[in-house]
TIGU-613266 format. One record per residue (C-alpha): y negated, x negated, z negated; residue number from 1; residue in one letter. Coordinates in nm, 4 decimals, always signed. Layout:
BEGIN
v: Y, u: X, w: Z, nr: NUM, rest: A
...
***
This chain:
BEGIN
v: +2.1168, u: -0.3325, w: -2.1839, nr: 1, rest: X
v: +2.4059, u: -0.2705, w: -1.9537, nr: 2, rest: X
v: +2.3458, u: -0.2765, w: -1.5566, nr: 3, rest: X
v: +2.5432, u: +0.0935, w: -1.5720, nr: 4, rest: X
v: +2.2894, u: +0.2286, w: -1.7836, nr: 5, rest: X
v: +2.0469, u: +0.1052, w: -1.5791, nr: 6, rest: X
v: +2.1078, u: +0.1908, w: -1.2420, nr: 7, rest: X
v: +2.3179, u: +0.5174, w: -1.3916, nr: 8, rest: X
v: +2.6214, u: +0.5010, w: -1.1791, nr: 9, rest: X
v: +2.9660, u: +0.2177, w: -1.1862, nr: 10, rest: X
v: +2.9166, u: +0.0085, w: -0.9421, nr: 11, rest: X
v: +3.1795, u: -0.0548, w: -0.5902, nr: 12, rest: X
v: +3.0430, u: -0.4189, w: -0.5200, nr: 13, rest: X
v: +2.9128, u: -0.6021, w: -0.8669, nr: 14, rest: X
v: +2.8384, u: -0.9096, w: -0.6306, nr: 15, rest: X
v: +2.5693, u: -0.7402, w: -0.4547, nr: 16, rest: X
v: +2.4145, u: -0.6470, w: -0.8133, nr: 17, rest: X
v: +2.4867, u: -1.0104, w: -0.9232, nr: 18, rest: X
v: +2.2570, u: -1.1504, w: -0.6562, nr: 19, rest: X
v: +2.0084, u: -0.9005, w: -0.6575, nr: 20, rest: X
v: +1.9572, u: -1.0640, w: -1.0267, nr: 21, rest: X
v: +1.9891, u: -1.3956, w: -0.9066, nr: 22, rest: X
v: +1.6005, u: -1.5545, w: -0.8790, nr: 23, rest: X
v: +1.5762, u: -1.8090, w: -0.5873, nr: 24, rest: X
v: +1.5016, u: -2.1151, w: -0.8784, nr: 25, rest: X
v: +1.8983, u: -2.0914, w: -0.9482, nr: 26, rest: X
v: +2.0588, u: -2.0256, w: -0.5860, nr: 27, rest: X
v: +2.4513, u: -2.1394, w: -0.5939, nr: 28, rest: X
v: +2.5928, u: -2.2537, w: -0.2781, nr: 29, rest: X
v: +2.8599, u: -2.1263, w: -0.1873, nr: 30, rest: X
v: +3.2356, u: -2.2804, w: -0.0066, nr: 31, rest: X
v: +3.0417, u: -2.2555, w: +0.3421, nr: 32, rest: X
v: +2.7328, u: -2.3812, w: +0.2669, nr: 33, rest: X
v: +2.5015, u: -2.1131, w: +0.2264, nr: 34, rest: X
v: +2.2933, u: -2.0148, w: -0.0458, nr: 35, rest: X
v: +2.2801, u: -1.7460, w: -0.2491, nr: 36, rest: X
v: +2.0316, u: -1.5625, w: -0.4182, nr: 37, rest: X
v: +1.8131, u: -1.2621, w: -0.4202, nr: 38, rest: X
v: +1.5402, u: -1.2926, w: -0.1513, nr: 39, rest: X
v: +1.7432, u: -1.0805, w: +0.1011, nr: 40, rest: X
v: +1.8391, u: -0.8440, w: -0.0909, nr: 41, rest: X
v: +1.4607, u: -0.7832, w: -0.1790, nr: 42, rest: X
v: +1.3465, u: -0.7726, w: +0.1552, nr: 43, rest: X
v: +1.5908, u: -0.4660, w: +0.2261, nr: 44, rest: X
v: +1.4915, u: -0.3491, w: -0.0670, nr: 45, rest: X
v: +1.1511, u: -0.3559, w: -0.0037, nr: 46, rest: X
v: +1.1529, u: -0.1815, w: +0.3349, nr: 47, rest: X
v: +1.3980, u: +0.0949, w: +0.1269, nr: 48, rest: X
v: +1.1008, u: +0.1273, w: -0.1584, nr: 49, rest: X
v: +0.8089, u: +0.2359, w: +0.1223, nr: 50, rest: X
v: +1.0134, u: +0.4519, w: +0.3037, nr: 51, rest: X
v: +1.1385, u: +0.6422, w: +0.0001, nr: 52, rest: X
v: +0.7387, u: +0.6448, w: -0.1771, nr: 53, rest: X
v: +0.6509, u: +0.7543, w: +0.1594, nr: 54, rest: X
v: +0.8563, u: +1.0716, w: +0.1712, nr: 55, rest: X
v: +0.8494, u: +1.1411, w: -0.1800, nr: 56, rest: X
v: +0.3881, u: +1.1583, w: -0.1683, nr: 57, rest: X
v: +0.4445, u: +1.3442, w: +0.1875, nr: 58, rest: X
v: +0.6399, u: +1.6262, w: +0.0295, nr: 59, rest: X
v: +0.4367, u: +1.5788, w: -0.3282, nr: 60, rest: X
v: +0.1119, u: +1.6401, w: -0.1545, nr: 61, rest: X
v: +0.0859, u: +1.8372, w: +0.1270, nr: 62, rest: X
v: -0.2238, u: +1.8805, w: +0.1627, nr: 63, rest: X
v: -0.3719, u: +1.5213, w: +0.1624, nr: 64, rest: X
v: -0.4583, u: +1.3271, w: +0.3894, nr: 65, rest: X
v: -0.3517, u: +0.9790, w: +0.5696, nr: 66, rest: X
v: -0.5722, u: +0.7735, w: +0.3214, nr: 67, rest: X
v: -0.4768, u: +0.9325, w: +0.0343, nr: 68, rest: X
v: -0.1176, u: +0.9137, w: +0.0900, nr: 69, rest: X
v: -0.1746, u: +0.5345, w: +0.2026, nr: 70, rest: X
v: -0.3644, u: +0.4537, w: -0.0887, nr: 71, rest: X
v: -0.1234, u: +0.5898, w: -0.3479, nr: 72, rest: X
v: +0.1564, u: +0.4199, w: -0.2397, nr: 73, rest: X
v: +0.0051, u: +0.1193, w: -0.2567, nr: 74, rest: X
v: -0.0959, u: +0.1553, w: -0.6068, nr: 75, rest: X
v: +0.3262, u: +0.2719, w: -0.6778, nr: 76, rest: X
v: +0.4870, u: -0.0134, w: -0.4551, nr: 77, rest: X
v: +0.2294, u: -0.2866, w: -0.6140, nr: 78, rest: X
v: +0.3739, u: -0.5906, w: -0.7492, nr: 79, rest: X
v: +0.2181, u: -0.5460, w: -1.0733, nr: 80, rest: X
v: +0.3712, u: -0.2102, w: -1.1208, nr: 81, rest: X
v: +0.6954, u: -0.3252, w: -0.9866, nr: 82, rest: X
v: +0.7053, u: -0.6205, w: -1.2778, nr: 83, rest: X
v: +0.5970, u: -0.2985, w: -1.5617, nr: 84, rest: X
v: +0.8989, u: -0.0675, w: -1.4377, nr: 85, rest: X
v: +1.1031, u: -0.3702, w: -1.4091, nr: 86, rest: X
v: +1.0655, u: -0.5165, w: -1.7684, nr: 87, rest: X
v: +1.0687, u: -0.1295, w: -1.9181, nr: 88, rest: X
v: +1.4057, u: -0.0859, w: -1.7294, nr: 89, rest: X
v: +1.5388, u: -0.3957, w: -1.9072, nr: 90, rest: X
v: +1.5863, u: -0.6179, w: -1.6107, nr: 91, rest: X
v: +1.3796, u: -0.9284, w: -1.7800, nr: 92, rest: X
v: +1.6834, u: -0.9593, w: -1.9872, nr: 93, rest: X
v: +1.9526, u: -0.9957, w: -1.6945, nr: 94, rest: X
v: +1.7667, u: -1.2006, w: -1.4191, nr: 95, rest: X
v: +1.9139, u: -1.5223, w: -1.3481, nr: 96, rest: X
v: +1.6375, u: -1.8315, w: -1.3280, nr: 97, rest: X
v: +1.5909, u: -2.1510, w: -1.3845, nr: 98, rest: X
v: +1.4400, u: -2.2311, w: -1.7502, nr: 99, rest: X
v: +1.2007, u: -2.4892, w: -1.5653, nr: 100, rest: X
v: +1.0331, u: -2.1629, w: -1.4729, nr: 101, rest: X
v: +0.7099, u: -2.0361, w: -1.6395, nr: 102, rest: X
v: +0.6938, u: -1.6756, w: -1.5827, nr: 103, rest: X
v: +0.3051, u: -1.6087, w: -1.5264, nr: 104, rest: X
v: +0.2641, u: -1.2698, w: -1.2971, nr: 105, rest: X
v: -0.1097, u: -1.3559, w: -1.2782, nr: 106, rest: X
v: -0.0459, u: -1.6252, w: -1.0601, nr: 107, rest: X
v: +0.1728, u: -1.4836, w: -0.7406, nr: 108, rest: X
v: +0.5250, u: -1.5109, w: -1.0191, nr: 109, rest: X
v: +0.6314, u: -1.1416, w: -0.9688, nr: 110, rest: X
v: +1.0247, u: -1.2555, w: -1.0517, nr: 111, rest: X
v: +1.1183, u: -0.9302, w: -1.2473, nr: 112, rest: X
v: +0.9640, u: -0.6742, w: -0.9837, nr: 113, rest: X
v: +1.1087, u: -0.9017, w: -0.7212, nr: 114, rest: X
v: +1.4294, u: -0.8341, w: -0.8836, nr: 115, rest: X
v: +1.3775, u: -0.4882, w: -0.8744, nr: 116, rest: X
v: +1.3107, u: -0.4685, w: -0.4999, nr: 117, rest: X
v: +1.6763, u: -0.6547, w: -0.4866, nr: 118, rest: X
v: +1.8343, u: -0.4275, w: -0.6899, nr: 119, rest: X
v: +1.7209, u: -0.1715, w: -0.4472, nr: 120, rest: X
v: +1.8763, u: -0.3178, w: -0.1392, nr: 121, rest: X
v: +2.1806, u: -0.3530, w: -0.3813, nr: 122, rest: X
v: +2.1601, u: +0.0085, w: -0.4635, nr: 123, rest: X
v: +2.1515, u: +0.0621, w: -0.1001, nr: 124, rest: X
v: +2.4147, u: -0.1615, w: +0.0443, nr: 125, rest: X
v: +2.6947, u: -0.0620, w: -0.2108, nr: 126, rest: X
v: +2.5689, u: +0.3091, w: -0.2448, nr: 127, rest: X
v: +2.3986, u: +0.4381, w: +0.0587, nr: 128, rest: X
v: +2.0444, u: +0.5986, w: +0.1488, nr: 129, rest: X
v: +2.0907, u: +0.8768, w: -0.0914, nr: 130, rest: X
v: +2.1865, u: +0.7370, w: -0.4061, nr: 131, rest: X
v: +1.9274, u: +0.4839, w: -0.3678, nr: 132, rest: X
v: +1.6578, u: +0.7302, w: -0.2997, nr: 133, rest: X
v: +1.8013, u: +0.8864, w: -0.6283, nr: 134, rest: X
v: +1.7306, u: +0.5806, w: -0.7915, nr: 135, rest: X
v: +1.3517, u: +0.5779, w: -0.6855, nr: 136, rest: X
v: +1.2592, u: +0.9156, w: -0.7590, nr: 137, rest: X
v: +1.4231, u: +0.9539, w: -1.1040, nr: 138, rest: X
v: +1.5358, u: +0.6511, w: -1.2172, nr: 139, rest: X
v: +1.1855, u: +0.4755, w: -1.1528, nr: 140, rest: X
v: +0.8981, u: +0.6969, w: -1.0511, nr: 141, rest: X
v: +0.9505, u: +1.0485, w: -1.2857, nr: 142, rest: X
v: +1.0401, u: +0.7945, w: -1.5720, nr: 143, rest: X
v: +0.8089, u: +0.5110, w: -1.5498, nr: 144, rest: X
v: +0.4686, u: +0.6861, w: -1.3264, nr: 145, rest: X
v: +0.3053, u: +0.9598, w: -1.4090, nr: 146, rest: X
v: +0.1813, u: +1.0134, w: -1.0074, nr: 147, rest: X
v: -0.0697, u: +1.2597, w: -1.0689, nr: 148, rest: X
v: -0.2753, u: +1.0246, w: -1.3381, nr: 149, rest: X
v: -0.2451, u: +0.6786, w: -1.1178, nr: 150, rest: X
v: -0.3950, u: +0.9270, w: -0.7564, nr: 151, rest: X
v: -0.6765, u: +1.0063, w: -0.9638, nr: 152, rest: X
v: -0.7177, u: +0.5446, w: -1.0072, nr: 153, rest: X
v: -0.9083, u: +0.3566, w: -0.8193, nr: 154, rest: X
v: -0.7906, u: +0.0334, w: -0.6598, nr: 155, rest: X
v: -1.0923, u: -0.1810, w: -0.5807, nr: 156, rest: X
v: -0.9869, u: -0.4338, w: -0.3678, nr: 157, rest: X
v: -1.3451, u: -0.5185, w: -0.2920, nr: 158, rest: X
v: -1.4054, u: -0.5995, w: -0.6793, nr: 159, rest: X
v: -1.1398, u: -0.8312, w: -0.7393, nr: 160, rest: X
v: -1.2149, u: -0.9932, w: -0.3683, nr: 161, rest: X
v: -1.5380, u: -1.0476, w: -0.5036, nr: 162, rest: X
v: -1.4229, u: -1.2003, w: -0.8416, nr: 163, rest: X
v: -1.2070, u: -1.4379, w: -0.6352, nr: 164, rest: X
v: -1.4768, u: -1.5912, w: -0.4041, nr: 165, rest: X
v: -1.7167, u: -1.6508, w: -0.7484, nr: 166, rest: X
v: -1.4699, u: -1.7954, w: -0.9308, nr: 167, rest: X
v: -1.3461, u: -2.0410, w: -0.6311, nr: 168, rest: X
v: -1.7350, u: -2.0828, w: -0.5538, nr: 169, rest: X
v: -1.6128, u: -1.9336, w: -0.1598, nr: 170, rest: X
v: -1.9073, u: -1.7705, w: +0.0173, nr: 171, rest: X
v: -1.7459, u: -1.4275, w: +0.1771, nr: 172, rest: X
v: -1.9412, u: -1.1451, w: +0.4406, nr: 173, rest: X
v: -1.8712, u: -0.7715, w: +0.4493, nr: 174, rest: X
v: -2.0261, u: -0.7294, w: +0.7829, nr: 175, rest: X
v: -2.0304, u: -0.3311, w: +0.9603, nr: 176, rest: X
v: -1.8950, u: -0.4092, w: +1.2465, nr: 177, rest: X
v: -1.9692, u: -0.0251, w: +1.3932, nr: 178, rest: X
v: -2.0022, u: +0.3391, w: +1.3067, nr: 179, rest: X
v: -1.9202, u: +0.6154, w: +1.5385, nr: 180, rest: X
v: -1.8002, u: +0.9979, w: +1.5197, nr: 181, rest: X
v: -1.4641, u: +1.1029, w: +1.4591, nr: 182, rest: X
v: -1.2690, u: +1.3635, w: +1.7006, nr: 183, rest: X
v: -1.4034, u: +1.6483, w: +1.4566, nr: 184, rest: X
v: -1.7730, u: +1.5397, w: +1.4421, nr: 185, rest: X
v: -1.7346, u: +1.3046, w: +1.0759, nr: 186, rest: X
v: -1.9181, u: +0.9911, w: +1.0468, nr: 187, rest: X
v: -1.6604, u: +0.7111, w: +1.0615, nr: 188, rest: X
v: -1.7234, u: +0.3190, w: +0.9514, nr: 189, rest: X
v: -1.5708, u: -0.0447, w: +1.0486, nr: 190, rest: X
v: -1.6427, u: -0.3132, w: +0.8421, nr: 191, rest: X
v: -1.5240, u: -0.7076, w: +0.8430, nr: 192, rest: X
v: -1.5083, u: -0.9743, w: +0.5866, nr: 193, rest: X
v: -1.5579, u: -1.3302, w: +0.7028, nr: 194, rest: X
v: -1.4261, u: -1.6320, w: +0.5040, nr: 195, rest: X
v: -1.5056, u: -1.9742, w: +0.6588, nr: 196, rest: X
v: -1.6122, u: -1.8498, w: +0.9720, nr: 197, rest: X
v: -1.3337, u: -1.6462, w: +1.0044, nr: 198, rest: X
v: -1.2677, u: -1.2885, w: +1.0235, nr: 199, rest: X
v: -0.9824, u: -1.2118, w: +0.7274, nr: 200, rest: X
v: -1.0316, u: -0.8310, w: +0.7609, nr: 201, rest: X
v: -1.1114, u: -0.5034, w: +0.9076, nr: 202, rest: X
v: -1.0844, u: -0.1938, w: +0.7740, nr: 203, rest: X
v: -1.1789, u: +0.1843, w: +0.8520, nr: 204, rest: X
v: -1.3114, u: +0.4614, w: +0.6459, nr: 205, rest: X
v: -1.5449, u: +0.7853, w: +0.6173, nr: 206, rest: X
v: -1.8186, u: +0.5500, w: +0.4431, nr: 207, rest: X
v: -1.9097, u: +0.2199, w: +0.4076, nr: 208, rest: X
v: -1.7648, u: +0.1949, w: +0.1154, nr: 209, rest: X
v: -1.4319, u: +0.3013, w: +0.1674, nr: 210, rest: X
v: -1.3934, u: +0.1109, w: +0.5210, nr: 211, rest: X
v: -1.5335, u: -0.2428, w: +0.3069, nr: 212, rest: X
v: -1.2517, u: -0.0941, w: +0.0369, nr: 213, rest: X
v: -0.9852, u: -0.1240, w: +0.3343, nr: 214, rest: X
v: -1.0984, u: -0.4380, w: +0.4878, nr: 215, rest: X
v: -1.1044, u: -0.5878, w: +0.1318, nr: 216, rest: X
v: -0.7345, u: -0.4929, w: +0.1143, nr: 217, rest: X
v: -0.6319, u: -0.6897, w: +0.4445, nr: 218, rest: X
v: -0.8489, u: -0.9701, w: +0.3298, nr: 219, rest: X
v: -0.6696, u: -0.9954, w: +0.0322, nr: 220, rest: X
v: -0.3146, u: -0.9697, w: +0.1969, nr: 221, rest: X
v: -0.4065, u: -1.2838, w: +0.4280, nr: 222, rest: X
v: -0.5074, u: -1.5001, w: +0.1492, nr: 223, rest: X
v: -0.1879, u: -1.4443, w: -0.0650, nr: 224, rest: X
v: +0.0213, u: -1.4636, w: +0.2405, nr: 225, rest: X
v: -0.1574, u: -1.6604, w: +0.5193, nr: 226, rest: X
v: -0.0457, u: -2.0539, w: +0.4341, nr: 227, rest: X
v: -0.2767, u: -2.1623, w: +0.6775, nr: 228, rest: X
v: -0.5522, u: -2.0212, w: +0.5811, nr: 229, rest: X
v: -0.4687, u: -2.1165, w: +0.2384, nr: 230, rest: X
v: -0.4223, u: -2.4757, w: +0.3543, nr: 231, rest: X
v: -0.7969, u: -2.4541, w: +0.5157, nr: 232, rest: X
v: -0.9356, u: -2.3021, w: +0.2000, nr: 233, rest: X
v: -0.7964, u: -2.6098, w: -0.0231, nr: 234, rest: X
v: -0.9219, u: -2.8503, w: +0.2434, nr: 235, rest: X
v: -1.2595, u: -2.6799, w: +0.2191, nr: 236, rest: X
v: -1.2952, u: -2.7085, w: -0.1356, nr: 237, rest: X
v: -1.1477, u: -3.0852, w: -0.1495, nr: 238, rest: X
v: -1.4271, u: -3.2050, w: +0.0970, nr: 239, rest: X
v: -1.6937, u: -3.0170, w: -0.0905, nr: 240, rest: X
v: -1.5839, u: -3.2123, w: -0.3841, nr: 241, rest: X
v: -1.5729, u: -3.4607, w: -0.2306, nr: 242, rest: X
v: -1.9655, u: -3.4524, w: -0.1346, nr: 243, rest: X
v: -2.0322, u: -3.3365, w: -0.4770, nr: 244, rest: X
v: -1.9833, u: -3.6096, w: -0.6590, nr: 245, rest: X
v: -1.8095, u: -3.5132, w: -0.9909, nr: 246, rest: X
v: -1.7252, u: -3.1748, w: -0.9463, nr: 247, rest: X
v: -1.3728, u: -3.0640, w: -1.0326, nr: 248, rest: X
v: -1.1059, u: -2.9520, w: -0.7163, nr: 249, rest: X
v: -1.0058, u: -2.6529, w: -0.8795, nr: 250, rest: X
v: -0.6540, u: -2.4828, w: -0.7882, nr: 251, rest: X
v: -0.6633, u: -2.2093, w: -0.5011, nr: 252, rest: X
v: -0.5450, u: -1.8646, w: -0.6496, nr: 253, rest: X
v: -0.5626, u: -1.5649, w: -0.4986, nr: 254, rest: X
v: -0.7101, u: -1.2693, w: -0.5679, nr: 255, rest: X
v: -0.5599, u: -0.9563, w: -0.7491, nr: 256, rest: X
v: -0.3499, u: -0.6062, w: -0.6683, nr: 257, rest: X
v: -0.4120, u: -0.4695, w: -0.9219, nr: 258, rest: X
v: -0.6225, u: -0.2143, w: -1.0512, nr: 259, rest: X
v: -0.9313, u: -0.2213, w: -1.1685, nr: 260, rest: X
v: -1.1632, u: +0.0477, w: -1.4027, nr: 261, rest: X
v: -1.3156, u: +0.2712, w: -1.1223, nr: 262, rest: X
v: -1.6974, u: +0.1875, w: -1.2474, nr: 263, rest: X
v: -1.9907, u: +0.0981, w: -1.0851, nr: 264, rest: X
v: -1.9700, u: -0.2863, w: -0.9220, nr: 265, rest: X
v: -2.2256, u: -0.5069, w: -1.1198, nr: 266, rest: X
v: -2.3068, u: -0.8563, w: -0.9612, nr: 267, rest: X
v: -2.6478, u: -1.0537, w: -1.0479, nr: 268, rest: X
v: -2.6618, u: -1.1642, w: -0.6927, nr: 269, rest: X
v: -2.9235, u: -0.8930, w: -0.5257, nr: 270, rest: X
v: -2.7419, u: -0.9041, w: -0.1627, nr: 271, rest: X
v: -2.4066, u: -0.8311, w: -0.2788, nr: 272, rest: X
v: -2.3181, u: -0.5722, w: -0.0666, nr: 273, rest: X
v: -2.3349, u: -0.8490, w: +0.2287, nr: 274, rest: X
v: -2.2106, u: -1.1372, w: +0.0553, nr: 275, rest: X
v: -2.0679, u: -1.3064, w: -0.2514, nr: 276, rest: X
v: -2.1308, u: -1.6617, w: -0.3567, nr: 277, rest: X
***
């Protein structure tokens, strides 16, 4: 698989699509010291990917609301889905890493749609805006998503928080924080999830469920991303071990983006809905 073929145009700048390809685990330094590698490039590319998604749903569905429009993109800009279009484009065979890598998406390693994101800001940089929103719309989404299949998915954020804290034995809240009336008379919702005392999440919707959905969704951002509160969460569960004598310190993951089968939640604990041992 050819880069050309790939990206469907000759390239100005190759070095831009060289380090777009170029994983962080085999950076080369260049003459005046600086390293090189692809984490810039997938930052702009990144901020390029949202913007593009954004327009594309806005013009796509015209009739739908905030939410809806929020909630799709998520599910098209997701890591997971980033790593699928990535791998069916053929970019697993042309990143650059270090062999002392293991490759494990499951567990925060999302080096292929990483890549992609960089490839993006490559697109960008050596072609301009429209070429790379080219690039998006045909080249990725009419190829690799069929949009009108994943809207109709449901990404439950609160399910797979919920897996997390049983599996890392972490006691979380969904607390409803308040409900009130919206401009045009609806019934709106704020809920909270607490973690350790602390408030990880808020979120706003037209039912309970859909503002815990929301709140579930910044909870699990800040775990992924937070290193403090990661650092507090591991120094949790060492001194609980600690006063349990022989229980195992497991590793901290973090919970998943993906999605989930949109069917009923099933836990054996009978206050659930509040909070999950």
């Amino acid at each position: 698989m050819s880069l050309e073929r790939i990206i469907g145009f000759c390239p100005d700048n190759i070095q831009l699509y060289k380090q777009a390809l170029r994983h962080r685990s085999s950076s080369v330094e260049t003459d005046d010291g600086k390293w090189i590698n692809n984490e810039r490039l997938e930052f702009l590319g990144d901020a390029i990917l949202d913007a593009v998604v954004a327009d594309l749903l806005y013009k796509n569905f015209p009739n739908k609301r905030e939410g809806f429009l929020t909630n799709l993109r998520s599910k098209i800009v997701q890591r997971e889905m980033m790593d699928k279009i990535a791998q069916q484009l053929g970019l697993d065979e042309m990143v650059i890493y270090s062999s002392r890598m293991t490759i494990n998406s499951h567990h925060g390693n999302h080096m292929y749609g990483n890549a992609l994101e960089a490839l993006i800001g490559a697109i960008y940089l050596d072609q301009g805006f429209d070429t790379c929103y080219a690039f998006i719309r045909d080249t990725m989404i009419k190829k690799h998503i069929n949009i009108e299949s994943l809207s109709r998915k449901e990404v439950n954020f609160k399910s797979n928080l919920i897996e997390w804290s049983q599996k890392n034995k972490l006691a979380i809240t969904f607390d409803l924080i308040e409900s009130f009336m919206d401009a045009e008379g609806n019934p709106v919702f704020q809920s909270a999830i607490l973690l350790l005392g602390e408030q990880i999440g808020v979120g706003i919707g037209y039912s309970k469920k859909e503002s815990q959905q929301a709140a579930s969704k910044m909870a699990i951002h800040k775990i992924r991303n937070d290193k403090e509160l990661q650092q507090r969460i591991s120094e949790f569960k060492k001194k609980r071990a600690a006063e349990n004598a022989g229980e195992t310190i497991e590793t901290t993951d973090t919970p998943e983006m993906a999605e989930t089968p949109n069917t009923p939640e099933t836990n054996t604990n009978p206050n659930a809905e509040n909070t999950a041992e």
